[in-house]
GUMAR-643837 format. One record per residue (C-alpha): residue in three letters; x, y negated, z. Coordinates in nm, 3 decimals, padded with zeros to 5 digits. Layout:
<rs>
   aa       xx       yy       zz
  ALA        X        Y        Z
...
</rs>
This chain:
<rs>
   aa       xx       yy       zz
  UNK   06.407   21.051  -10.158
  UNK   06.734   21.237  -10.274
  UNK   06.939   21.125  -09.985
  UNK   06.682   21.258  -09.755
  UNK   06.746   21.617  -09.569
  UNK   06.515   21.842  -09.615
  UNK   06.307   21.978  -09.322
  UNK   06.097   22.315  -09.308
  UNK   05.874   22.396  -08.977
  UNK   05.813   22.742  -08.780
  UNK   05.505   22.736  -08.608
  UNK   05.472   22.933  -08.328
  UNK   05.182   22.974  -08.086
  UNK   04.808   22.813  -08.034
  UNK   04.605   22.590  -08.220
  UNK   04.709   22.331  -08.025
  UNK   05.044   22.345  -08.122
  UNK   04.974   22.367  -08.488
  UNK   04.793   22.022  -08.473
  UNK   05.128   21.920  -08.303
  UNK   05.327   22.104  -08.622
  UNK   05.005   21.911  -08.849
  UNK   05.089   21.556  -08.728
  UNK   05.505   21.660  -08.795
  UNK   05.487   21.731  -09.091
  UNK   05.209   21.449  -09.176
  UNK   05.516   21.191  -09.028
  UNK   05.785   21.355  -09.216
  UNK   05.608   21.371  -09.594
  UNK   05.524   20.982  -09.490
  UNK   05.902   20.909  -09.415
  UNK   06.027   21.055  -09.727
  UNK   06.184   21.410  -09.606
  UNK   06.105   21.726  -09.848
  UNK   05.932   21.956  -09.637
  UNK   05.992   22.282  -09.736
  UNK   05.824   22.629  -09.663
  UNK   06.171   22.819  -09.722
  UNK   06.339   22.792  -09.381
  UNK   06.668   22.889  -09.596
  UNK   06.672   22.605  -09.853
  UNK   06.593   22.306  -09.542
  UNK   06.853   22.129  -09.398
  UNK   06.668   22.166  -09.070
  UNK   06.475   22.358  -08.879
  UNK   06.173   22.238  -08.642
  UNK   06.105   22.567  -08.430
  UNK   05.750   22.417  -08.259
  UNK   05.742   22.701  -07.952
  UNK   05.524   22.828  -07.744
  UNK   05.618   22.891  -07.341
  UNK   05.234   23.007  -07.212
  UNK   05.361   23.340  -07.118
  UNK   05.674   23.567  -07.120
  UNK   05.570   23.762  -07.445
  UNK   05.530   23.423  -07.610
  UNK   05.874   23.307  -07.499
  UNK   06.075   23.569  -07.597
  UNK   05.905   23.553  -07.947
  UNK   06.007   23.191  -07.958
  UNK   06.378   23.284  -07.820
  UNK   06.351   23.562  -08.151
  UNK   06.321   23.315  -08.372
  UNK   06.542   23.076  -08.251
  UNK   06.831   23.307  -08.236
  UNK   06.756   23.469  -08.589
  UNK   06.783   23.055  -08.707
  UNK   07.118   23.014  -08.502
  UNK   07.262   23.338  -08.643
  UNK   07.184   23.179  -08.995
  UNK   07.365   22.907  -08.907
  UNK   07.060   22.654  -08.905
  UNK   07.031   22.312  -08.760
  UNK   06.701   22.357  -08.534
  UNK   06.555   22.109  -08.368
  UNK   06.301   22.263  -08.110
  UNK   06.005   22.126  -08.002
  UNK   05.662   22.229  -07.818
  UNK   05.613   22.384  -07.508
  UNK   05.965   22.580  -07.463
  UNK   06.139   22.239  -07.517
  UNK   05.925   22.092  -07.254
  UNK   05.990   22.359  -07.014
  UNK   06.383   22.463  -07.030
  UNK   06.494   22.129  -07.215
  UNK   06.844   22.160  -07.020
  UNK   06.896   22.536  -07.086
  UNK   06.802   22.556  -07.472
  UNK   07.093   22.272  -07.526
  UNK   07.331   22.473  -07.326
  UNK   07.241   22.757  -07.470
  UNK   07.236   22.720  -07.839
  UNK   07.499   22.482  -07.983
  UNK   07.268   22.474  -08.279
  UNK   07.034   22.295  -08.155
  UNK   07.022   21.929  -08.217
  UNK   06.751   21.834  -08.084
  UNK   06.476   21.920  -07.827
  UNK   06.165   21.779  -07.840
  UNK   05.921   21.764  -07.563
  UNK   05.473   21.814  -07.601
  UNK   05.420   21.415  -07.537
  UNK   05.712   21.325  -07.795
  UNK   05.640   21.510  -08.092
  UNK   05.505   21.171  -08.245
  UNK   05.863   21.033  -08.239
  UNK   05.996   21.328  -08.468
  UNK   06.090   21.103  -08.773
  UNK   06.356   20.907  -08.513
  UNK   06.459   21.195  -08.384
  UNK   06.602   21.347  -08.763
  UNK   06.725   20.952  -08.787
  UNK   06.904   21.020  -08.508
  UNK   07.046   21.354  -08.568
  UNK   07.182   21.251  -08.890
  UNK   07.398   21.010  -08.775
  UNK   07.606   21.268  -08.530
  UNK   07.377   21.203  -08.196
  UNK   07.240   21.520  -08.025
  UNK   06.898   21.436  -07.915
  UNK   06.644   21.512  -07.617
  UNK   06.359   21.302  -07.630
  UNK   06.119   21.473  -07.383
  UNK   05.934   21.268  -07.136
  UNK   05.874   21.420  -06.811
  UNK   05.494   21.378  -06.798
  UNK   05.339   21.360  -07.163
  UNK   05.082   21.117  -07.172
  UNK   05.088   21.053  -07.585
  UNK   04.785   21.169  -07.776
  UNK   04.744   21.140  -08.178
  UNK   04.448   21.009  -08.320
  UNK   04.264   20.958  -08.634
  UNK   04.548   20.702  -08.768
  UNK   04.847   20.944  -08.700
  UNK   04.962   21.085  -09.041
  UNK   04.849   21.485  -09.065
  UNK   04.885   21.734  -09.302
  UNK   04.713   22.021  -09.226
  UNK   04.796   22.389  -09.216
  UNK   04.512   22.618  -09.215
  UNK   04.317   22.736  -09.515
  UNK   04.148   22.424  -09.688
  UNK   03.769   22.488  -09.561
  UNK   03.849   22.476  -09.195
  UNK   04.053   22.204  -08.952
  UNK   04.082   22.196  -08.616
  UNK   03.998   21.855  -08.424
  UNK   04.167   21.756  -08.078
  UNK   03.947   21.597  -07.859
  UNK   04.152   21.579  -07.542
  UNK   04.513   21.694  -07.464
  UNK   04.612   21.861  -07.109
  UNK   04.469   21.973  -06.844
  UNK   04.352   21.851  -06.458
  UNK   04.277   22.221  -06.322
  UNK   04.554   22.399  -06.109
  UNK   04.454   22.772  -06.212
  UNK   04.708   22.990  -06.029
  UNK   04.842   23.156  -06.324
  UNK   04.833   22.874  -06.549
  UNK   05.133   22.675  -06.653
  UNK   04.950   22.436  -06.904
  UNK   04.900   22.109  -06.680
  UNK   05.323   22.143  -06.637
  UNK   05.360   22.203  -07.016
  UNK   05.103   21.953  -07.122
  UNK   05.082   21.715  -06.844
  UNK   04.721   21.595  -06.678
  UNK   04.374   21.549  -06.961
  UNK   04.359   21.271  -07.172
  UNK   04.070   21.235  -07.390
  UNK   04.006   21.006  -07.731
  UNK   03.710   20.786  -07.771
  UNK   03.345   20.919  -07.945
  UNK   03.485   20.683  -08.264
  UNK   03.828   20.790  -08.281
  UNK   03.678   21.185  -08.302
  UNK   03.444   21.109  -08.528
  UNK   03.651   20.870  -08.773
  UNK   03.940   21.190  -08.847
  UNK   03.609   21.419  -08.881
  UNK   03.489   21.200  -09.162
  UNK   03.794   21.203  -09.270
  UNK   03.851   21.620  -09.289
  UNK   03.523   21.591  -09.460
  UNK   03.663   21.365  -09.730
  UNK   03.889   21.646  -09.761
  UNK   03.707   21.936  -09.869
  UNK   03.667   22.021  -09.502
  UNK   03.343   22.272  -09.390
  UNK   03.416   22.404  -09.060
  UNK   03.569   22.168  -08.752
  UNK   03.699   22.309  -08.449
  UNK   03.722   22.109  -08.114
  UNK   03.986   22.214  -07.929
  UNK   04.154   22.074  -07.631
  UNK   04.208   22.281  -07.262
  UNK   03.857   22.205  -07.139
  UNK   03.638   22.094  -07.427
  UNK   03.332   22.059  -07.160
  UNK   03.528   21.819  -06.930
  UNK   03.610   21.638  -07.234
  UNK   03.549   21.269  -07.140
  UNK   03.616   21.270  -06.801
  UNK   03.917   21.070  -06.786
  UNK   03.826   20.749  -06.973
  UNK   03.421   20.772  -06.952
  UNK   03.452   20.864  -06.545
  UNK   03.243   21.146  -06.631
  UNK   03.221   21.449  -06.915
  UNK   03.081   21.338  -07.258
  UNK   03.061   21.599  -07.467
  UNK   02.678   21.632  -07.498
  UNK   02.707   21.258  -07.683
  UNK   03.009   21.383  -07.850
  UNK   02.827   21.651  -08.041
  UNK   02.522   21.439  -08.084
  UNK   02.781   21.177  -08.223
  UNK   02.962   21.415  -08.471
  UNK   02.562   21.552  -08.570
  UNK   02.554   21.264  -08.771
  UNK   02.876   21.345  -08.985
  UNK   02.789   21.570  -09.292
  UNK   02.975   21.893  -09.220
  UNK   02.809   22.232  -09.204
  UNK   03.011   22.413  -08.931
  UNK   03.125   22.272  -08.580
  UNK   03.268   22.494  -08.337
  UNK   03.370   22.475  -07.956
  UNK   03.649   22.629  -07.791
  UNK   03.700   22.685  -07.435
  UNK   03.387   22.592  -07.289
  UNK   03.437   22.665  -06.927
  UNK   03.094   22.776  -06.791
  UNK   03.051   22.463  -06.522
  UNK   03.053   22.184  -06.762
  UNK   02.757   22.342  -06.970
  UNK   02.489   22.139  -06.831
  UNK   02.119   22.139  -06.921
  UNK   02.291   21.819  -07.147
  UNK   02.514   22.026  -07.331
  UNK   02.276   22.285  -07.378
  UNK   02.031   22.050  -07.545
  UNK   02.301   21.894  -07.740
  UNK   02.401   22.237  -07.889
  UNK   01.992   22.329  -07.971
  UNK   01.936   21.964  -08.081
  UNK   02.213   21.925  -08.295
  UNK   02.210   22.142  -08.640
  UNK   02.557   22.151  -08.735
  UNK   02.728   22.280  -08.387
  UNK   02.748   22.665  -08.398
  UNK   02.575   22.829  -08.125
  UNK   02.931   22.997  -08.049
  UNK   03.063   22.972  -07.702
  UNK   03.404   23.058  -07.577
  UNK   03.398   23.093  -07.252
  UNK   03.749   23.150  -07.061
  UNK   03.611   23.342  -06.758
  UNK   03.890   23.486  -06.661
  UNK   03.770   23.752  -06.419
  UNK   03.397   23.820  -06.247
  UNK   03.507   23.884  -05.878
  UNK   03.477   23.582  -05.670
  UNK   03.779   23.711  -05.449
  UNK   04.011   23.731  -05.784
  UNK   03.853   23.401  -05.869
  UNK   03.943   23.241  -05.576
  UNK   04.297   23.363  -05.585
  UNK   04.327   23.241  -05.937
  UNK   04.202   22.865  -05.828
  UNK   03.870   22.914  -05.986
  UNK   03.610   22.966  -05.698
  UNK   03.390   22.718  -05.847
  UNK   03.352   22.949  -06.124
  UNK   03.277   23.279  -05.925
  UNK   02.888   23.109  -05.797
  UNK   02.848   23.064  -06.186
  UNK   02.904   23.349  -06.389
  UNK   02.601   23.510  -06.398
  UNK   02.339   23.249  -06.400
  UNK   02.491   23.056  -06.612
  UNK   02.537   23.330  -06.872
  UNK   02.133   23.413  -06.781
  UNK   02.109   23.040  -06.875
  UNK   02.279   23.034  -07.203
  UNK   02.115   23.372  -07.290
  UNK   01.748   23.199  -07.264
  UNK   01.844   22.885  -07.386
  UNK   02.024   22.976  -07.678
  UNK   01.884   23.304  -07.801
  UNK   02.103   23.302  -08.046
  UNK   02.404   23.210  -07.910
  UNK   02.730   23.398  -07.962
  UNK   02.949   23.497  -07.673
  UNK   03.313   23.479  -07.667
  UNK   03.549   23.517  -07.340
  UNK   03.866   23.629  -07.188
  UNK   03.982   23.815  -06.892
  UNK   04.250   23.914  -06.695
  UNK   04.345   24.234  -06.551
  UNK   04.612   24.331  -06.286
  UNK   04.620   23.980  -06.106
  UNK   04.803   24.024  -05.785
  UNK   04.625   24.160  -05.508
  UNK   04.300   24.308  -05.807
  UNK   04.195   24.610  -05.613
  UNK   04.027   24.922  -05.813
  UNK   03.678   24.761  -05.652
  UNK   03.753   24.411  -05.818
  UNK   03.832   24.602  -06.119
  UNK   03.513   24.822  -06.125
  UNK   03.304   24.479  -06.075
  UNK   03.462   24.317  -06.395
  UNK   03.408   24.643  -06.594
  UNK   02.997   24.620  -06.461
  UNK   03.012   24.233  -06.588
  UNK   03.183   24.352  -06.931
  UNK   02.871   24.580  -06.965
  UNK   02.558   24.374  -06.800
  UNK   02.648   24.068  -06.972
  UNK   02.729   24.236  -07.317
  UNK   02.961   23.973  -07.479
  UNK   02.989   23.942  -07.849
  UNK   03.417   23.891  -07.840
  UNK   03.601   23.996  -07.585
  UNK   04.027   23.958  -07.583
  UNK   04.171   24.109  -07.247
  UNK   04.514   24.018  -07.110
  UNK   04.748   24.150  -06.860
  UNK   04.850   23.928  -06.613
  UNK   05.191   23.769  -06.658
  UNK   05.405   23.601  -06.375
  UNK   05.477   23.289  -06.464
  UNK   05.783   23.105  -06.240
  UNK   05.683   22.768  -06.154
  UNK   05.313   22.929  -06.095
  UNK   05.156   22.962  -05.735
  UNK   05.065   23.326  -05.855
  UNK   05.430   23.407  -05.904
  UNK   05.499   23.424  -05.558
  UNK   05.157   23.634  -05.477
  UNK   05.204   23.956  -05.277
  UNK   05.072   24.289  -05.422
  UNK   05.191   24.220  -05.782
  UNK   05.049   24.542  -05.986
  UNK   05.274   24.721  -06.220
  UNK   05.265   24.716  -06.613
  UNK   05.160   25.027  -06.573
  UNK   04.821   24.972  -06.401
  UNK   04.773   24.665  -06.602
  UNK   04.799   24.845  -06.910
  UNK   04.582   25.101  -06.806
  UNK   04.287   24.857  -06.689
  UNK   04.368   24.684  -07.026
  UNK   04.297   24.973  -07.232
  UNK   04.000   25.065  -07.029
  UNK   03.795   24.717  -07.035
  UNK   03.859   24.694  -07.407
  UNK   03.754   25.039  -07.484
  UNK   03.397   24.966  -07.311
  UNK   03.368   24.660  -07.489
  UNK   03.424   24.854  -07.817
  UNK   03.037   24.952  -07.840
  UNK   02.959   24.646  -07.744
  UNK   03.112   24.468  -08.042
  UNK   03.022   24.740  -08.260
  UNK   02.614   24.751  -08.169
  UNK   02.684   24.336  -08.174
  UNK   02.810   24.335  -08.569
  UNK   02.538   24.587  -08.625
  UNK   02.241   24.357  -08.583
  UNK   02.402   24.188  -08.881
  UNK   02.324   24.448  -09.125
  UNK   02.039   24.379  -09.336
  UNK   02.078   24.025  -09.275
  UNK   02.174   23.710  -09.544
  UNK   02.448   23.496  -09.323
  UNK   02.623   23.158  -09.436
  UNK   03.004   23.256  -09.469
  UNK   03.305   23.031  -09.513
  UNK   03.542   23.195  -09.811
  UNK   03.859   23.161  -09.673
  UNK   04.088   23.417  -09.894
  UNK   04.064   23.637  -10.158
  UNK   04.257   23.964  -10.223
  UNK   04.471   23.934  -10.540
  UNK   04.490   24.295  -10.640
  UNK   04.134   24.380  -10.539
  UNK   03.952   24.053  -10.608
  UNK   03.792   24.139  -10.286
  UNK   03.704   23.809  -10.114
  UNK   03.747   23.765  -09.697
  UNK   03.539   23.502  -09.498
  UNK   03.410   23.445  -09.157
  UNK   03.054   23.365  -09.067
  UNK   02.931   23.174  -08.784
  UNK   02.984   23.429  -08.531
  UNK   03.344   23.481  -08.598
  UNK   03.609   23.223  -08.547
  UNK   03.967   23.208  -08.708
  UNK   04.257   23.441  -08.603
  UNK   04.066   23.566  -08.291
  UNK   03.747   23.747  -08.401
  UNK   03.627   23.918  -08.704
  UNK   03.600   23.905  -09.076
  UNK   03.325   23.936  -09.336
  UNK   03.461   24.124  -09.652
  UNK   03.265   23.987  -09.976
  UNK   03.221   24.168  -10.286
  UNK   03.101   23.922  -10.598
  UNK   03.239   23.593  -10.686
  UNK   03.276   23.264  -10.460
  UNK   03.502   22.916  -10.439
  UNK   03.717   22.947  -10.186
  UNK   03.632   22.726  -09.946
  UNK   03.269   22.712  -10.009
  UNK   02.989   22.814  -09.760
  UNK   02.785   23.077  -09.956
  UNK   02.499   23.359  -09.849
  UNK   02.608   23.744  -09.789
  UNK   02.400   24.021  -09.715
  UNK   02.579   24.217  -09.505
  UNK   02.455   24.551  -09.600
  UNK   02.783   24.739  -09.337
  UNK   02.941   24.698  -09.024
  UNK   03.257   24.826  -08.754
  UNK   03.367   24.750  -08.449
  UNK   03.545   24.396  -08.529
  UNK   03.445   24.311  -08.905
  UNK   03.128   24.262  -09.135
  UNK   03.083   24.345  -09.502
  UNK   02.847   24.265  -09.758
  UNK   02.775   24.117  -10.136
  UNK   02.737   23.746  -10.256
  UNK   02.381   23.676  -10.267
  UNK   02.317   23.510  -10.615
  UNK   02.046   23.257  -10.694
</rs>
C-alpha cells in the first residue's frame, strides 16, 4: 500500500458528477491508493469539472490553475475534459491526464499509466459506459442520503443545452440493477434515495422501447427505505401511470422537479421544447388534483435570445398562477457548439439580470406563504448536520431537497441521520424551524 501515490479528488459541479467522483474514489480505495481529503499532502489531483455553462467553466479553470500554481499533478476529468480534451493538455503542462464522462470507470489504469512517465487521454468520443450496482462506490454526501443513477445522457436537442455533447445519447439500467445498489444504500444506513439522471421520466426508453418509470417506482416500493425522491421530471412523461405510481407507492415523495424552462410557447419553441409549451398548464392542473399534496419544484430561464418584454410578462403571470413551491431562475448563457449561440437578438447581461431579479423577487411570497403552511405542523425530517458551537441541529423534510431548497433548523436532540418528527412552530422565505417532538 506504501508504494502507492496518494490521490485526493475536487469535485466540482452536479450530482451527476459526484456519482462520477463516488465510483473514483470507490475504484481507487479498491486498488490500494490512499485517498486523501488534503489536496496538499496527495500525489495527485483528480479535478472532476463541470463545462454546463460559462460560470461553471471558469470555476473549474480557477481551480485548475490554483492546483498548477501549486505545482500539482492533476489529472482532469468530467465534463471540461470531455469538451476541450486537446486545449487543457496544451494548456497546462500539469496535467497528466484527461479523462473523458464515458471513461471515468478506467481511472485506476489511467494513475497506472501516469506513473510510469505516459501522459494520458482516455476520452472516448461518444460515452456510452454506465456504472451499475457492481461498480465499487464510496459515497460523498452526508450518510442518510445517496443519490441513485438511473440513466446517463440525454436524447433531447434543447437549444441551449450542451448535455447530449458532454454526456452522449440516454442509456438506462435495468429495474434489477436499480434496485440491487438501493438495497444496497439501505444496508448502509441509507434513508433518503435520489434518482437522478437527465430525464428521470423517459427513463427506460432506450432498452424497454418505451419509458418505465411508473414500474420503476413500484419496483423500488418494495425496498425498505423511507424517502425516494425524483429529479427532473419533465412534465410530458408524467402520465396518468406515473401519477398513480407516485399516489400508490408510500415511500416516493410527492416532490416534483420539473425543468420547465420558460411558459411562452414561442420561447419554447426556440429553445427545442414545443412539445412542452401545449403542456404546462394542464399538466400542472393535473398534478395539482392528483397529488394534493405534491411539492413543486422548477427552473426557468430568462433573457433567451429573441425573449421579448411580452414573453417575459407571460412567464412572470405563470410564476404567479401556478404558485410553485421552489423556484431557481437562470440567465441565459451562450453556449458555443449550441444552436442558440448563433440566435439573433441575444439580450444583454444587463436585461437578463434585471428579469432575474424580478421573477425571483415575485416568487419570494410565494415561497414564504408556501413554508408558512408548515407552521403548526409535526413533519418527518432527515438530520443531516448539527452545529458544533450551538448544538443546533439542521435537516431537510420532504419538501426540501439537498443543496437546492431549504432547511429545517431543529432544536432538541436527534441521531444524525435518523428520520425524526418536528413541529415546526416558525418559518422564512427559504427555511423551516421547529423542536424535536419527543415520545
Amino acid at each position: 500500500m506504501g508504494d502507492k501515490p496518494t490521490i485526493a479528488i475536487s469535485h466540482l459541479g452536479c450530482e451527476k458528477n459526484r456519482i462520477d467522483t463516488e465510483h473514483m474514489l470507490g475504484m481507487l480505495v479498491e486498488a490500494g491508493y490512499g485517498v486523501d481529503t488534503n489536496e496538499e499532502l496527495a500525489d495527485y489531483v483528480i479535478v472532476n469539472t463541470c463545462s454546463f455553462i460559462e460560470a461553471a467553466r471558469q470555476e473549474s479553470v480557477r481551480t485548475l490553475v490554483e492546483l498548477a500554481e501549486a505545482n500539482k499533478k492533476i489529472v482532469i476529468t468530467g465534463c471540461m475534459a470531455q469538451h476541450f480534451q486537446e486545449q487543457l493538455l496544451e494548456e497546462l503542462p500539469e496535467a497528466v491526464a484527461v479523462v473523458g464522462t464515458g471513461d471515468y470507470h478506467k481511472i485506476v489504469n489511467v494513475i497506472e499509466r501516469v506513473e510510469l512517465g505516459e501522459r494520458v487521454k482516455q476520452v472516448s468520443i461518444e460515452p456510452t459506459y454506465i456504472a451499475d450496482e457492481t461498480t465499487p462506490r464510496y459515497r460523498t454526501t452526508t450518510e442518510g442520503v445517496a443519490y441513485l443513477r438511473v440513466a446517463e445522457g440525454c436524447d433531447y436537442r434543447c437549444a441551449f443545452c450542451i448535455i447530449p455533447h458532454l454526456r452522449g445519447n440516454q442509456r438506462s439500467r435495468t429495474i434489477e440493477s436499480i434496485v440491487a445498489e438501493a438495497e444496497q444504500l439501505v444496508s448502509q444506513g441509507v434513508k433518503e434515495i435520489i434518482l437522478i439522471s437527465q430525464i428521470t421520466t423517459n427513463y427506460g426508453l432506450d432498452i424497454y422501447g418505451k419509458p418505465k418509470l411508473a414500474e420503476l417506482l413500484r419496483a423500488l416500493g418494495k425496498v425498505d427505505i423511507p424517502w425516494i425522491r425524483m429529479h427532473y421530471a419533465y412534465p410530458t412523461g408524467l402520465t396518468p401511470d406515473v401519477i398513480a405510481a407516485i399516489q400508490e407507492t408510500p415511500n416516493v415523495l410527492p416532490y416534483l422537479d420539473l425543468p420547465l424552462q420558460h411558459s411562452h410557447p414561442d420561447i419554447l419553441r426556440a429553445m427545442n421544447r414545443p412539445w412542452q409549451g401545449r403542456v404546462n398548464d394542464g399538466i400542472i392542473d393535473r398534478i395539482k388534483t392528483a397529488l394534493p399534496t405534491a411539492v413543486l419544484r422548477t427552473t426557468f430561464i430568462v433573457g433567451f435570445p429573441g425573449e421579448t418584454s411580452e414573453h417575459f410578462e407571460h412567464l412572470l403571470e405563470f410564476v404567479e398562477r401556478h404558485e410553485f413551491d421552489h423556484v431557481g431562475v437562470f440567465t441565459f448563457s451562450s453556449e458555443e457548439g449550441t444552436p442558440a449561440y448563433k440566435l439573433p437578438n441575444q439580450l444583454s447581461q444587463e436585461v437578463m439580470d434585471d428579469r432575474r431579479y424580478q421573477l425571483m423577487e415575485l416568487q419570494q411570497p410565494i415561497s414564504q406563504k408556501k413554508n408558512q403552511q408548515e407552521v403548526g405542523k409535526i413533519v418527518d425530517v432527515l438530520i443531516e448536520q448539527e452545529n458544533p458551537e450551538s448544538g443546533e441541529l439542521i435537516g431537510r423534510s420532504g419538501r426540501f431537497s439537498p443543496e437546492v431548497d431549504g432547511l429545517v433548523y431543529v432544536k432538541g436532540q436527534a441521531k444524525l441521520g435518523t428520520i425524526v418528527p418536528i413541529a415546526i412552530h416558525h418559518a422564512d422565505t427559504y427555511d423551516l424551524y421547529g423542536q424535536v417532538v419527543n415520545n
